[in-house]
Each structure stands twice: as structure tokens, then as C-alpha cells.
N, C-alpha and C positions, 0 to 999 in steps of 0.2 A: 700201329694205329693208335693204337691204347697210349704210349708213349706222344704221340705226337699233339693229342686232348688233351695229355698232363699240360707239355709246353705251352699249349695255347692257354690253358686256363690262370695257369704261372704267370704269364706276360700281363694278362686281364687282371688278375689280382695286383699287378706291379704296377701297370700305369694307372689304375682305380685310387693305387695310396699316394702317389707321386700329385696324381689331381686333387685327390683331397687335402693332402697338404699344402699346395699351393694355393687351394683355394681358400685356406682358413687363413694361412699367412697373410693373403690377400686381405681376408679382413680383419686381421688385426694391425694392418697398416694403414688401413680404412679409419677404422678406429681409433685407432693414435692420431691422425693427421685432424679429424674432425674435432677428437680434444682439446691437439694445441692450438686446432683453428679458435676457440672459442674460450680459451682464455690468454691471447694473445692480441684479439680485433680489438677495436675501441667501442668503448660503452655510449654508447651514444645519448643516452637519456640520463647522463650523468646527474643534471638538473632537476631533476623533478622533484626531487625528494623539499624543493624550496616550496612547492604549489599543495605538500601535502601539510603546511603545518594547521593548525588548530585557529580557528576563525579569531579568537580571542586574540593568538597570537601574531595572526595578520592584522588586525587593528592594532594593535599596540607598536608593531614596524611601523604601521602606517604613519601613527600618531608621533612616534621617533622622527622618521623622515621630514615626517612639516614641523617640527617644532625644529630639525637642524635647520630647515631652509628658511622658517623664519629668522632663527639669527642670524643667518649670511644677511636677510634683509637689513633686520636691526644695524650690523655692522656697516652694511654699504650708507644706509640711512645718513650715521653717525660719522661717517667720515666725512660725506659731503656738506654736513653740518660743519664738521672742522676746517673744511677748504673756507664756506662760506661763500660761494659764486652769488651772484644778486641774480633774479629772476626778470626778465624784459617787460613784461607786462606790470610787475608790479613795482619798477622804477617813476617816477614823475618823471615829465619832462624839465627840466630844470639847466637857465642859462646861465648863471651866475660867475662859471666857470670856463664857460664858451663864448667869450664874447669877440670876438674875432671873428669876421667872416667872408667867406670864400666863394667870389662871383665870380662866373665866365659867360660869354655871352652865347656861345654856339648853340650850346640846347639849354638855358638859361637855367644851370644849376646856381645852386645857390645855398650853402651846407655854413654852422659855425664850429668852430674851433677853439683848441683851450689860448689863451695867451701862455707864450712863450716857445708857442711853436711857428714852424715854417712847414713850409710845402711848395711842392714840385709838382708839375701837371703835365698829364701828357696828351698829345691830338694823334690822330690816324687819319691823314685827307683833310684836314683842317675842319676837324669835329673832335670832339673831348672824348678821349678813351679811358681816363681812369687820372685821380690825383692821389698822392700820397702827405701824408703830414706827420710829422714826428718833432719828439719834444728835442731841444736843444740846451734848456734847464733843468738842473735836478742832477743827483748824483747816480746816476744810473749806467750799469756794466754796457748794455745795451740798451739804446735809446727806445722806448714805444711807438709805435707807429698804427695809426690807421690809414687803411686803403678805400676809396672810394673807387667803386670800378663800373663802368656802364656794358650792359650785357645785352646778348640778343636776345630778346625773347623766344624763339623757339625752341631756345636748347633747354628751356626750366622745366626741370622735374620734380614735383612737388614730395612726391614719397620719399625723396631724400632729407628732407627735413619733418623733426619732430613735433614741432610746436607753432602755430601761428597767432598771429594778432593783428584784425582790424586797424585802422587809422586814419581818419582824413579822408576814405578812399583808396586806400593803398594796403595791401594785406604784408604782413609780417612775415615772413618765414624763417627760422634759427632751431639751433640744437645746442645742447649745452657743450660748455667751453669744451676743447681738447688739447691735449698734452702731449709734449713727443722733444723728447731729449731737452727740459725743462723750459720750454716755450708753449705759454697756453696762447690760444687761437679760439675766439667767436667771430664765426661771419653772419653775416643778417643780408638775407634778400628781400629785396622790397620789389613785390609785382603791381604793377602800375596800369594804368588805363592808354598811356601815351605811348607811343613807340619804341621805345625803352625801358629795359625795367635796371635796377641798380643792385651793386651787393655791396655791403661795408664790412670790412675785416678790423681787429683789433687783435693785433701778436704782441707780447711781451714777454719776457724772461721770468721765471720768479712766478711762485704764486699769489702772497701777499699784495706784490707790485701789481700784477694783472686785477686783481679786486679791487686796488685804491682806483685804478683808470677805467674798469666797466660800468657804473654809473657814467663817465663821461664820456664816454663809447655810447651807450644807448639816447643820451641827450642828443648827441652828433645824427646820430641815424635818424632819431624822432627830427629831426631841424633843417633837413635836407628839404629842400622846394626845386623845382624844376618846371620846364616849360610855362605857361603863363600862370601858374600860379602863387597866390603870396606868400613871403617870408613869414610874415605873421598872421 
């Protein structure tokens, strides 16, 4: 009997060490796994340390930052000083150069033009859907051309254009020139009281060339008459 207390107490001391070793193994694998957990995940607040600097020194970024983006201004300023585009509103109307001019009877436009040009017109249903004019003098790779084109009124949407101008009656709408594989491009819509409103395009090659013919682009658009009222 005595003998048979030892064995049982023997077994109880054996699986007691068997468990505690297991159990500490257990957490030293615990432990390990949570280490490399934690310097292995990503730092999430990497960032912050940019929200802790010194008030002094966030002014002073600050005052960096607009002082860079004022000279991107400067710069943008100073280039379109170098292109030189002319502004619509502060053009005269001026004929000296347009004395040519171009009647049809249907919706009784009535537009002038440089001499030395020609022009092509076109009807849809025997009504005037649009006339084209371009120069055929002058030494030019490609010719200049403006488009007069008659539009429906319902499709105008005003927020697509940045700038407008009174006249006559008739509002102005245009954006500054743009450029695209070295043909600059102004259109001008003109919104009207009468059934129709109209847009004129002026494309040219070349920037220099596009600036000598936009003053006579805007004369053309200001010279446009239609429906019953007069040329002058």
C-alpha cells in the first residue's frame, strides 16, 4: 500500500512539472510573438511629429509656403505679359481693317471682314448655319480663319465661360485664348434677345500671328448685326 502512495505521488509530481513547463513555454511564446508583433506592425502616426513644431516655426513654413506661391504667381503673371494676348473689353471697336462686308438674307446677319479675305457659308434647311472666312494674303504656313457659327439657344451654359461684356444689348461671353499643338483658339459667344444666339472662333497657328489678328477678331464679333437691326 505504502508502495503504491509512493507511485501515485511520483506520477503527481511528474505531470505538476510536465504542466508547468508547458505552461511557461507557453508564455514565453506569448511573449515573443507580442514583441515581434509590435515591432514589426506599421506606425501609424508616423506624421505627427510635423503638428508638434514650435508656433514660431509654423509661421515661418507658413510665410515660406506663400511667398513660394506668390512667385509661381509672379511667374505665370510675367509670361502672359510675354505672350501679350489683348483683352476684349479693352479693345476699341475699330473698322479700318474690316471693311468688307458680309450679308445674308435668312436671319439678316450682317458681320465685316479684313480685305483680302474670302468666305464660305453654310445653310441647314435654307437658313444660315455658320460662315467661315480666312485670309488668302500674307505669307502664312496656315491660313487664319474665323468661324461665325449660329447656335441654339438652349444648350448655353454660362459657367463655362470666364469673362463677360455688355454691348448693344447683347452680353459678351469668352475665356482666354488656348493652345494645343501650337494653334491658339478664342471663341466669343454673344447671347442675344432674338432666337438665336451666335459664337465666333478665331484659330491661328503661331503666337505672335494669333496676336497681330485678335484685335481684328474682336472688331468682327463687335460688327456683327442681325435680325432687324442696323449695321451702324
Amino acid at each position: 500500500m505504502s508502495e503504491l502512495k509512493k507511485n501515485i505521488k511520483q506520477n503527481i509530481y511528474t505531470i505538476s512539472l510536465l504542466f508547468s513547463i508547458l505552461f511557461h513555454s507557453l508564455l514565453f511564446l506569448l511573449a515573443a510573438f507580442i514583441l515581434n508583433f509590435q515591432f514589426n506592425k506599421p506606425v501609424i502616426n508616423a506624421v505627427y511629429l510635423t503638428f508638434l513644431k514650435s508656433e514660431s516655426s509654423t509661421k515661418q513654413q507658413i510665410k515660406e509656403d506663400i511667398s513660394s506661391k506668390n512667385d509661381e504667381i509672379k511667374t505665370e503673371e510675367l509670361l502672359n505679359e510675354e505672350v501679350g494676348y489683348y483683352n476684349f473689353n479693352n479693345i476699341e471697336y475699330d473698322t479700318s481693317n474690316i471693311k468688307q462686308i458680309y450679308k445674308e438674307s435668312t436671319l439678316n446677319v450682317s458681320v465685316r471682314y479684313p480685305n483680302g479675305w474670302i468666305y464660305l457659308d453654310q445653310n441647314v434647311k435654307n437658313k444660315l448655319d455658320g460662315v467661315t472666312f480666312w485670309a488668302v494674303q500674307g505669307n502664312y504656313e496656315i491660313p487664319p480663319y474665323v468661324h461665325l457659327e449660329v447656335q441654339d439657344k438652349y444648350i448655353f451654359n454660362p459657367s463655362r465661360y470666364k469673362y463677360k461684356m455688355e454691348r448693344k444689348g447683347n452680353i459678351y461671353y469668352y475665356n482666354e485664348p488656348e493652345e494645343l499643338e501650337g494653334f491658339i483658339t478664342q471663341i466669343i459667344y454673344i447671347r442675344t434677345d432674338s432666337d438665336e444666339d451666335y459664337s465666333i472662333k478665331l484659330m491661328v497657328k503661331g503666337k505672335e500671328t494669333f496676336k497681330s489678328f485678335q484685335p481684328i477678331f474682336f472688331s468682327m464679333a463687335k460688327s456683327l448685326r442681325f435680325g432687324n437691326s442696323l449695321f451702324y
